[in-house]
C-alpha positions as a Markdown table, in Angstrom:
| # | Residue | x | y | z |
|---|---|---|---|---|
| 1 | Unk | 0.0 | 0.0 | 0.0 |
| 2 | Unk | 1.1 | 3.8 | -0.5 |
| 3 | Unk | 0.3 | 6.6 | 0.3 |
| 4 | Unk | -0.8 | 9.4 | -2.7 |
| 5 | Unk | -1.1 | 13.0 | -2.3 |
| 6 | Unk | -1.7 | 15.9 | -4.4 |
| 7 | Unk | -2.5 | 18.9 | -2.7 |
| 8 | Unk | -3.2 | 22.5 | -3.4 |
| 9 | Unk | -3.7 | 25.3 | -1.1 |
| 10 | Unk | -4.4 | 29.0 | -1.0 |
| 11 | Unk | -3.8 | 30.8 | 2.2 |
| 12 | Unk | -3.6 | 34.9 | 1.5 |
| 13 | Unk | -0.3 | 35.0 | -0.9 |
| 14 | Unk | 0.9 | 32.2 | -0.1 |
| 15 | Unk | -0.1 | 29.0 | -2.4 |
| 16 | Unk | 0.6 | 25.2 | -1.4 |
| 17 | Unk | 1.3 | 22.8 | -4.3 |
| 18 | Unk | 3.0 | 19.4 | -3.8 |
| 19 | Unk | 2.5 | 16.1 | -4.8 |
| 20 | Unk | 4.5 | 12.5 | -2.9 |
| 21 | Unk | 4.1 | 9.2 | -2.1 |
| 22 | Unk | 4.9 | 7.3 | 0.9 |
| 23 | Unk | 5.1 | 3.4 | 0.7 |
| 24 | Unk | 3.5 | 1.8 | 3.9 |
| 25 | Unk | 6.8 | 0.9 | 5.8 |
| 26 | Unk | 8.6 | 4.0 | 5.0 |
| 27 | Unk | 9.1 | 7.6 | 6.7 |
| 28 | Unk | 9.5 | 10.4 | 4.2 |
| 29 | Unk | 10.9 | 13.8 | 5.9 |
| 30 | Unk | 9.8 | 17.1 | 4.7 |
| 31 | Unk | 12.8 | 19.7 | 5.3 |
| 32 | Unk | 12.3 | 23.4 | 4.4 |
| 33 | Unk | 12.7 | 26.8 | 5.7 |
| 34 | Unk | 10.3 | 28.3 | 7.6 |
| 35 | Unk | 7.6 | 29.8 | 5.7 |
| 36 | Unk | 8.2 | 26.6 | 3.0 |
| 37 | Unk | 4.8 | 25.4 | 3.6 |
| 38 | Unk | 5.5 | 22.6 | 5.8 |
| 39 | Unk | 2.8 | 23.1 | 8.6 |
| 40 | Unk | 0.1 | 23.7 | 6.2 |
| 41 | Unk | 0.8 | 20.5 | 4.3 |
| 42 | Unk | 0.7 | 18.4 | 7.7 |
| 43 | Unk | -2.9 | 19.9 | 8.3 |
| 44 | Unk | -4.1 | 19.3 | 5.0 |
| 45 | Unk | -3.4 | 15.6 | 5.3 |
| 46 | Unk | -4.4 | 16.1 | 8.8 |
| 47 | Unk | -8.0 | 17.3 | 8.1 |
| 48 | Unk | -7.6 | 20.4 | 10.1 |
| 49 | Unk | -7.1 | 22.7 | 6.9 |
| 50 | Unk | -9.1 | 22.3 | 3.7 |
| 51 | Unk | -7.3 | 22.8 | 1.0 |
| 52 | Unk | -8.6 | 23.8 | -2.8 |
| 53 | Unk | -7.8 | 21.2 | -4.2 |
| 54 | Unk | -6.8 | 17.9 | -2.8 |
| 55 | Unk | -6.8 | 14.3 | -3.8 |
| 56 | Unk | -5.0 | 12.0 | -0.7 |
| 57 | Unk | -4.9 | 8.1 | -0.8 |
| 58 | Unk | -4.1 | 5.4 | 1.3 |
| 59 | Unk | -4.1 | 2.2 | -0.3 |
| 60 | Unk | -6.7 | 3.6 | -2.9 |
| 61 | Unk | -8.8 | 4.3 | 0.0 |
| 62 | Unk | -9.8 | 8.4 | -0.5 |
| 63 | Unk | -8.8 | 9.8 | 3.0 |
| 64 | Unk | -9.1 | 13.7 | 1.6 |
| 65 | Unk | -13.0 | 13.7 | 1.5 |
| 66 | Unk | -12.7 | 12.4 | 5.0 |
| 67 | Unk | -13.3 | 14.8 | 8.8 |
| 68 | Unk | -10.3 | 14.2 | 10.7 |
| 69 | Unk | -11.6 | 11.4 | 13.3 |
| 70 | Unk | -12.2 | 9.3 | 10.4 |
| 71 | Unk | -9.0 | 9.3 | 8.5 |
| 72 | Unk | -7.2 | 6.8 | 10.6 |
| 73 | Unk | -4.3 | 9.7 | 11.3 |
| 74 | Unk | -1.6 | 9.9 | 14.0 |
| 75 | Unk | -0.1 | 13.2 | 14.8 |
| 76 | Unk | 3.4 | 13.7 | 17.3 |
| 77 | Unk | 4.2 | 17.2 | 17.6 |
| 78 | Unk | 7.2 | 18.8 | 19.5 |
| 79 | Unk | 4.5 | 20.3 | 22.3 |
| 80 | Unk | 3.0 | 16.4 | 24.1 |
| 81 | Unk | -0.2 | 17.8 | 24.5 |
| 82 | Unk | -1.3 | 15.4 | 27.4 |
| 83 | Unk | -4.2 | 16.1 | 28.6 |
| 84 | Unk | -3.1 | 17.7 | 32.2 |
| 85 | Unk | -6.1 | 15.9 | 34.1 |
| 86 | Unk | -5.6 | 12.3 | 32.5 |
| 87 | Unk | -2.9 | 9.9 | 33.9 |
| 88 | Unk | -0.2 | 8.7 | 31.4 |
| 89 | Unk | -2.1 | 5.5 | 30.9 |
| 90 | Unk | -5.1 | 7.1 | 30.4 |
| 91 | Unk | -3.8 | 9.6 | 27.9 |
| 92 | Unk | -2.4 | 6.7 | 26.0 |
| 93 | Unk | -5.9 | 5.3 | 26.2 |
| 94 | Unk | -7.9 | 8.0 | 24.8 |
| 95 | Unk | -6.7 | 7.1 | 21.1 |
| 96 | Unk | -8.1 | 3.2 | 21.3 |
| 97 | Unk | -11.3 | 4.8 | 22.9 |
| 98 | Unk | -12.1 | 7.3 | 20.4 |
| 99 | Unk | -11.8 | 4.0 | 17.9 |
| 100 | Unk | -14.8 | 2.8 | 20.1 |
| 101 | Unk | -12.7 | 0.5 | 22.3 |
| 102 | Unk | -14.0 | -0.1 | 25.8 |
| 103 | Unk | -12.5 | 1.2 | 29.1 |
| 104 | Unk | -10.9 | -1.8 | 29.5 |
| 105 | Unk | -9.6 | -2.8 | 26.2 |
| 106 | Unk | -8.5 | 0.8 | 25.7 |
| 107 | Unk | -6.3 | 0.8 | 29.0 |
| 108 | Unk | -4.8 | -3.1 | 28.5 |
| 109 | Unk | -3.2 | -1.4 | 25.0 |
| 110 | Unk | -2.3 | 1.9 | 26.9 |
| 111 | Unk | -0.5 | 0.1 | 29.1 |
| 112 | Unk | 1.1 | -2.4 | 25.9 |
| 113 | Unk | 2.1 | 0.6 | 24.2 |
| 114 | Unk | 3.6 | 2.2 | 27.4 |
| 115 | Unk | 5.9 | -0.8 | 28.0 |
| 116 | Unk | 6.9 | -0.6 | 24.5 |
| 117 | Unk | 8.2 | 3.2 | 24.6 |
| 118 | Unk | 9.5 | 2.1 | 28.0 |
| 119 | Unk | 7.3 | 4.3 | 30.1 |
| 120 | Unk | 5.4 | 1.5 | 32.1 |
| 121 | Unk | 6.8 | 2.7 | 35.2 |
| 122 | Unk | 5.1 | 6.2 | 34.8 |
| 123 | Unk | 1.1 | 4.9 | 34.1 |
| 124 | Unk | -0.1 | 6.6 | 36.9 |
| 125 | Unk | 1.8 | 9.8 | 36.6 |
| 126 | Unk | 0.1 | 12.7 | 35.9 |
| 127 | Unk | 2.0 | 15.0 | 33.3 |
| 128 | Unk | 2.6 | 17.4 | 35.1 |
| 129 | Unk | 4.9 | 14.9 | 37.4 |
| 130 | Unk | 6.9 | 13.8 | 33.5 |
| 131 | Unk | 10.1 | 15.4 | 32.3 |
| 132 | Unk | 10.0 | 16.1 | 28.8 |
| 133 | Unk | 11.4 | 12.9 | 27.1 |
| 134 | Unk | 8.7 | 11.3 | 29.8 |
| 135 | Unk | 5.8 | 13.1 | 28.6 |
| 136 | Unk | 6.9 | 12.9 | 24.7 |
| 137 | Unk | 7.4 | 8.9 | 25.4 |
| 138 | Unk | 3.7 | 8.8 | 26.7 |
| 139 | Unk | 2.7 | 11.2 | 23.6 |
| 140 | Unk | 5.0 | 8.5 | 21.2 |
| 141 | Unk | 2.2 | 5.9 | 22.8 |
| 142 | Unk | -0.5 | 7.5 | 22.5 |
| 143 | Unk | -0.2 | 8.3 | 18.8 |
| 144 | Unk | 0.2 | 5.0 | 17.9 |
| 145 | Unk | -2.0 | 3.2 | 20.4 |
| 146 | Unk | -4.5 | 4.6 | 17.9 |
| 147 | Unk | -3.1 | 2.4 | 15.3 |
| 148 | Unk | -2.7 | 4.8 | 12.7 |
| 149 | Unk | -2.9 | 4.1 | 8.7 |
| 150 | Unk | -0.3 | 7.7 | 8.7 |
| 151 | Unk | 2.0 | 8.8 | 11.4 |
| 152 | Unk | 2.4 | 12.3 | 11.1 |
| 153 | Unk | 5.4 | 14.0 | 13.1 |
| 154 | Unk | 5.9 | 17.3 | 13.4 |
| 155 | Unk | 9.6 | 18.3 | 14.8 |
| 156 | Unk | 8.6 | 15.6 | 17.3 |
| 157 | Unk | 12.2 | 16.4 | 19.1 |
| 158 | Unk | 12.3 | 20.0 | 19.0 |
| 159 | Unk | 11.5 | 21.2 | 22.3 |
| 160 | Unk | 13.8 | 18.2 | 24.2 |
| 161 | Unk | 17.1 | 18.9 | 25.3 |
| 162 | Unk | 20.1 | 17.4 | 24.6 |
| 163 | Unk | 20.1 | 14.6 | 27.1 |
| 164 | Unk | 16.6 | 13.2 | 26.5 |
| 165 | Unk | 16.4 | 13.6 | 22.4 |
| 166 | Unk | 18.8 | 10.8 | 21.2 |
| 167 | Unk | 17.0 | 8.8 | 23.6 |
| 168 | Unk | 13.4 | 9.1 | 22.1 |
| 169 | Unk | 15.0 | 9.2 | 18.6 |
| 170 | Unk | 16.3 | 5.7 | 19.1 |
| 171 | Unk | 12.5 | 4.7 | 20.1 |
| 172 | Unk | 11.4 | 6.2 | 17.2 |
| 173 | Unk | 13.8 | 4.7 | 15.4 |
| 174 | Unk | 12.6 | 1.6 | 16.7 |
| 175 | Unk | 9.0 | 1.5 | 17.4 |
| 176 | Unk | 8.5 | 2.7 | 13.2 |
| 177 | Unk | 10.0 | -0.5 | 12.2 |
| 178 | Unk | 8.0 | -2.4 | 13.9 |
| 179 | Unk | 4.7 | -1.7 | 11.5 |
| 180 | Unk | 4.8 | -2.1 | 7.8 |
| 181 | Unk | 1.9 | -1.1 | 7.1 |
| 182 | Unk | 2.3 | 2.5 | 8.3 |
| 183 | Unk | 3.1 | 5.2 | 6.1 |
| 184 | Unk | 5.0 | 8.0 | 8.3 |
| 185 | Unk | 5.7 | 11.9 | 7.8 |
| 186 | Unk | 8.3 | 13.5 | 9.4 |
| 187 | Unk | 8.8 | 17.1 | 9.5 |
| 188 | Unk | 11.8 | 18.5 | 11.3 |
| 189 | Unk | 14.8 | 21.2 | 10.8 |
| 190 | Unk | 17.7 | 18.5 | 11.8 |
| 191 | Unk | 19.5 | 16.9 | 9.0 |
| 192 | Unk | 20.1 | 14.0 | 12.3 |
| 193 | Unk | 16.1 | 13.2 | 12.7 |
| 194 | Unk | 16.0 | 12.9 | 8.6 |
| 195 | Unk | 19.4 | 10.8 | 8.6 |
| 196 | Unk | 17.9 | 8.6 | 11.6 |
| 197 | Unk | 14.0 | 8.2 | 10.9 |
| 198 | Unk | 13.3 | 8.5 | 6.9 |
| 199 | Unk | 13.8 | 6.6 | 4.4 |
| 200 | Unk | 13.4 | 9.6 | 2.1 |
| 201 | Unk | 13.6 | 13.3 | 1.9 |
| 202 | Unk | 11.4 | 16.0 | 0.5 |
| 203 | Unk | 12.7 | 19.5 | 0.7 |
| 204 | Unk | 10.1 | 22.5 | 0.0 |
| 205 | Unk | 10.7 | 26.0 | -0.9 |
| 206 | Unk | 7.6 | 28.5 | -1.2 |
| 207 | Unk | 5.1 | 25.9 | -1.3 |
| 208 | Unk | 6.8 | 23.9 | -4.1 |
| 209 | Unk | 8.8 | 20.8 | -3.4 |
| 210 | Unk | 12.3 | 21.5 | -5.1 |
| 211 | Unk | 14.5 | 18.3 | -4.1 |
| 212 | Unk | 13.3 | 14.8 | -3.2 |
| 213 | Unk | 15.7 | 11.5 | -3.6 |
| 214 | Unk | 16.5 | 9.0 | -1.0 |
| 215 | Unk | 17.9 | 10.4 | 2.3 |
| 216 | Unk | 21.5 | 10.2 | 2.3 |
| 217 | Unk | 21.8 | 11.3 | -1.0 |
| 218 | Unk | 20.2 | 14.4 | -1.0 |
| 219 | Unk | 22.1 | 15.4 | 2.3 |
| 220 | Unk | 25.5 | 14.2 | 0.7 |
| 221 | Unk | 24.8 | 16.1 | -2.8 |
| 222 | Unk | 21.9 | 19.0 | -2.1 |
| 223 | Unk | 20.7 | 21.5 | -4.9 |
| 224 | Unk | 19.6 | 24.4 | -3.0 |
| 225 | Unk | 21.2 | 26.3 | -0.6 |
| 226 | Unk | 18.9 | 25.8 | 2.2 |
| 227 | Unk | 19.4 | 21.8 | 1.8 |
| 228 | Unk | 23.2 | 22.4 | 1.6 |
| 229 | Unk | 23.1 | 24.7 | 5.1 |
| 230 | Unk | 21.2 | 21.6 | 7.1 |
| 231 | Unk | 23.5 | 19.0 | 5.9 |
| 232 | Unk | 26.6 | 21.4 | 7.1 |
| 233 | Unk | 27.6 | 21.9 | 3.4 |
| 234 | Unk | 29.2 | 24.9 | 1.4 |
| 235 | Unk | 26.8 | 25.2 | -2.1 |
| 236 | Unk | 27.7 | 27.8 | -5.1 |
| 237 | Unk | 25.1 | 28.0 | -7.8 |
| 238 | Unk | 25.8 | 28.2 | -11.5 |
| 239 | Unk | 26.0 | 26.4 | -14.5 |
| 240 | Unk | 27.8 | 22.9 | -15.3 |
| 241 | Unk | 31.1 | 23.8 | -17.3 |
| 242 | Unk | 33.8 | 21.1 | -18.4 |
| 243 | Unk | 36.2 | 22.4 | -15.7 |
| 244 | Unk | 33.1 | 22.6 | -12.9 |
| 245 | Unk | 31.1 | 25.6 | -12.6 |
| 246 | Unk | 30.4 | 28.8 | -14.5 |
| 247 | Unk | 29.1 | 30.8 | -10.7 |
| 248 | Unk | 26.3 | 33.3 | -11.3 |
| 249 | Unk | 28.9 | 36.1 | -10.7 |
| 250 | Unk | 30.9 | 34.4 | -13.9 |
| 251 | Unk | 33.6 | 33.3 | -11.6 |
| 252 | Unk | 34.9 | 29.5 | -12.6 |
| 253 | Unk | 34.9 | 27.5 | -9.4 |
| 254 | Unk | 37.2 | 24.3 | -10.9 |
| 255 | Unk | 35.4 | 21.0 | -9.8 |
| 256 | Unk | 34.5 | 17.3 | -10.5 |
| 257 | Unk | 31.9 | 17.1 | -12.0 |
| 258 | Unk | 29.2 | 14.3 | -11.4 |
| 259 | Unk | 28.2 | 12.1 | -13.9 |
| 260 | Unk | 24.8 | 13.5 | -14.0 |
| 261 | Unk | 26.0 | 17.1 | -14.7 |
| 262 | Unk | 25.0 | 18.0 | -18.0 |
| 263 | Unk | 27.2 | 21.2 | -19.6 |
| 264 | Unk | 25.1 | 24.6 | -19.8 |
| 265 | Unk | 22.6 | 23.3 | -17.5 |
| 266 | Unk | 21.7 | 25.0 | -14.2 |
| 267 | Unk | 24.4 | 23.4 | -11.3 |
| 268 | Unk | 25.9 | 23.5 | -7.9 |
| 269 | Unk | 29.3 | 23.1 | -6.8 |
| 270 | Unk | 29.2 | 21.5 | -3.4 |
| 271 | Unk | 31.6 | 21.0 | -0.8 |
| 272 | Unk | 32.4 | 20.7 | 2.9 |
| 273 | Unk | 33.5 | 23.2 | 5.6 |
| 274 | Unk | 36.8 | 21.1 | 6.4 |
| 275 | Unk | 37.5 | 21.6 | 2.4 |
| 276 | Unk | 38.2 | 24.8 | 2.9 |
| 277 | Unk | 41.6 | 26.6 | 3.8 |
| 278 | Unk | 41.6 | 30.3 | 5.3 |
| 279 | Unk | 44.4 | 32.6 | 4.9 |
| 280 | Unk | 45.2 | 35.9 | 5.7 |
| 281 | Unk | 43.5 | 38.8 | 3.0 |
| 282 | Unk | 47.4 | 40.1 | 2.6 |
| 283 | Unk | 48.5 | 36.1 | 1.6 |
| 284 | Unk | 47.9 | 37.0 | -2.5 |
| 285 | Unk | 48.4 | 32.9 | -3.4 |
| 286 | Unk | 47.6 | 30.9 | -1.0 |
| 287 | Unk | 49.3 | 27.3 | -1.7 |
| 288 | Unk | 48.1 | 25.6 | -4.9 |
| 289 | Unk | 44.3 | 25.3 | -4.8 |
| 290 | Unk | 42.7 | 26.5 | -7.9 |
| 291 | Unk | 39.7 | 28.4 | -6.2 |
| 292 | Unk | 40.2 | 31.3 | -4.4 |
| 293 | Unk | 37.7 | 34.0 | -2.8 |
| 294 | Unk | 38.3 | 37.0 | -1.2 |
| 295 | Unk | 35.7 | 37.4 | 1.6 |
| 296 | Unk | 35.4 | 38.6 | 5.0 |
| 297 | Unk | 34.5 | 36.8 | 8.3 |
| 298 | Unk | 30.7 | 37.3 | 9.7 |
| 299 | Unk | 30.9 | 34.8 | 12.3 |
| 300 | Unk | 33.1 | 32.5 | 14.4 |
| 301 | Unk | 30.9 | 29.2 | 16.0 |
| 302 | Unk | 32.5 | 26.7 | 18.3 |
| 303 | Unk | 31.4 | 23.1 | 16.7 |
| 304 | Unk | 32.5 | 20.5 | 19.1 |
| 305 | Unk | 35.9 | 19.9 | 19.1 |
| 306 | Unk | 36.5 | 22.6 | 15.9 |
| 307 | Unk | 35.4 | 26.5 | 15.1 |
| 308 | Unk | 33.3 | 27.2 | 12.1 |
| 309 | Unk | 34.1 | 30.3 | 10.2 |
| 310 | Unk | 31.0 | 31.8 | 8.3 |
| 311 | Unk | 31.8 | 34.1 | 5.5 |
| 312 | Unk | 30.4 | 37.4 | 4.0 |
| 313 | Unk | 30.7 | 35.1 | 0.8 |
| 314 | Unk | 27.8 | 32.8 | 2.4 |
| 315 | Unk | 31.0 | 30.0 | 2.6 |
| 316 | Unk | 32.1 | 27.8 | 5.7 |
| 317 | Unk | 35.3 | 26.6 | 7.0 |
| 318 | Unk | 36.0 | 24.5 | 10.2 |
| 319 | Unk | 39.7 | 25.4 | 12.0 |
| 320 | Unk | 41.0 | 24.0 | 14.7 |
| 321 | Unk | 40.4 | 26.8 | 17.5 |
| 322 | Unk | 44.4 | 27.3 | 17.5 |
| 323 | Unk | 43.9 | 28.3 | 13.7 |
| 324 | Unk | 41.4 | 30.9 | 14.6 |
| 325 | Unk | 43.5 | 32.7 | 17.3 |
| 326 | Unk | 46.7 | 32.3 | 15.3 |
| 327 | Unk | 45.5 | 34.0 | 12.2 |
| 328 | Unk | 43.1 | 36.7 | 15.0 |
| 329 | Unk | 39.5 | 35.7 | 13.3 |
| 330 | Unk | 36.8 | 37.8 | 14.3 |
| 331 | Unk | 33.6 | 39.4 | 12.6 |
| 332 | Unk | 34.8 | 41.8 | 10.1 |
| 333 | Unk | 38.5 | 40.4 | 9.2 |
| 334 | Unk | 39.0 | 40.2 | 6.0 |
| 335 | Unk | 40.1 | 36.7 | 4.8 |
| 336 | Unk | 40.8 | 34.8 | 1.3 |
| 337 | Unk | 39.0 | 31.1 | 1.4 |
| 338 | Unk | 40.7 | 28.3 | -0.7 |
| 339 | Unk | 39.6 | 25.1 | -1.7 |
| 340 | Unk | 41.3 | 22.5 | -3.6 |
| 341 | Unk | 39.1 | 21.4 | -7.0 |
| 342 | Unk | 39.4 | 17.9 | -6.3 |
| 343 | Unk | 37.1 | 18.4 | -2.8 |
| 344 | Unk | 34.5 | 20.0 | -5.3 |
| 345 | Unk | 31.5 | 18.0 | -6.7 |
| 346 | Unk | 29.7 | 19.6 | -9.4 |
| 347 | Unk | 25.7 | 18.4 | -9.6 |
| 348 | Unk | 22.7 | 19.0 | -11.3 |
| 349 | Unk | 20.5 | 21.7 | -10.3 |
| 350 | Unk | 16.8 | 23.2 | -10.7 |
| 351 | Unk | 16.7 | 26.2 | -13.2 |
| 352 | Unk | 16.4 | 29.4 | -11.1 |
């Protein structure tokens, strides 16, 4: 079974218009900026928003026609919402009972479902007695105790902190293996949750979706910048030329090119922070890379063990921290980036 949507939507300026699949067994993630249309896709599928035009199938069954309560949905967002006056086991409940389970049946799942997200111990808690990877374990049990035909999640680990999130990713991780007859959504802003959870990737841009491929290799080759920035990658758009790519400011940034990359087509040369060397402004050749770019530093981030370096030039470089004092980077100092042209990987773009 799969999972078919076509959707249009009209809210003010902004218009909607995306179609995907999701095969039962898999988790497709939906990246974008804010403002991409993200949320108002989840609550078209949802039934909370109506949208102009919508055609949504599970399994050839028509879900889009359907009120909310009747389209077999799940939704996990990054707020629990437990109802304060319902113990754990009974919030966990409330999905079999609104299926038309009885009191009993309802609470001998609850209670399944809260072993299995490893929260049995907390049944009789009240949330306001749950830390927050408590109460989103209960909220993990509760939207599946409803046995879903689509698991939406919406930036499910957003509001955790550090400690509790790569604990209830590794649920997730596991408890959305255990059905294959699921299909799952998941929307989130970290490239780790899509990495993690989804099978595939959908990024959208203005209510359009403008990359989609298998997870890992949209992250490890993305073509828009916004993609690129979430994966932790430098991107430079242009046009495919035999020696890499023709930039939009006519600069040639040399480069492999992929063997996808047609020449005079619409491109991006992408590459990683630790690609690129920073020298003093002053240093006119900089060893023997073939790309060079004056620029100037905007921003100096501790990343773990290294600093990255942002750039006026919208480029990143990781140094070791004794690189940054060394050569005195701060916001403002003018640098010159280089990058070697065999760290550079041409692909295949959308026209602009």
């Amino acid at each position: 079974m799969t999972l078919h949507a076509e959707i249009e939507l009209v809210r003010g300026s902004f218009e909607l218009a995306v179609e995907f699949d999701v095969p039962a067994g898999t988790v497709l993630a939906i990246l974008g900026p804010n403002g991409s249309g993200k949320s108002s896709l989840l609550g078209s599928l949802s039934g909370l928003l109506r949208p102009h035009r919508a055609t949504v199938t599970f399994g050839g069954r028509p879900l889009h026609g359907l009120p909310p309560h009747e389209r077999a949905v799940g939704l996990l967002s990054q707020d629990p919402l437990l109802f304060p006056h319902l113990s754990a086991v009974d919030n966990v409940a409330f999905a079999p009972r609104s299926k038309g389970a009885g009191r009993a049946e309802a609470r001998e799942i609850a209670h399944r479902w809260l072993a299995e997200v490893d929260a049995a111990g907390l049944a009789d808690h009240k949330p306001a007695q749950l830390s927050g990877g408590q109460a989103q374990r209960v909220a993990v049990a509760r939207a599946l105790a409803g046995e879903p035909d689509l698991l939406l999640l919406d930036e499910p680990l957003a509001a955790l902190d550090v400690d509790a999130a790569p604990a209830i990713r590794g649920l997730l991780r596991r408890v959305l293996g255990m059905n294959s007859t699921r299909a799952t959504i998941l929307v989130t802003h970290d490239p780790l949750d899509a990495l993690a959870l989804a099978d595939h990737v959908l990024v959208m841009a203005a209510g359009q979706a403008v990359e989609r491929g298998p997870t890992r290799e949209v992250l490890a080759a993305p073509r828009t910048s916004f993609t690129a920035r979430i994966a932790g990658l430098n991107l430079i758009a242009g046009t495919a030329v035999a020696e890499g790519l023709r930039a939009e400011d006519g600069r040639l940034i040399a480069g492999m090119l992929s063997e996808d990359a047609a020449l005079g087509e619409p491109a991006v040369a992408v590459f990683e922070p630790s690609a690129v060397s920073v020298y003093p402004a002053e240093d006119g050749h900089p060893g023997s890379p073939r790309n060079t770019i004056a620029t100037s530093v905007t921003a100096v981030e501790p990343h773990g063990p290294i600093i990255r370096l942002r750039t006026e030039a919208g480029l990143s470089a990781d140094l070791t921290p004794a690189a940054v004092a060394d050569l005195r980077l701060e916001p403002g100092t003018p640098v010159r980036l280089s990058i070697k042209a065999t760290t550079v990987t041409v692909h295949p773009a959308l026209a602009p």
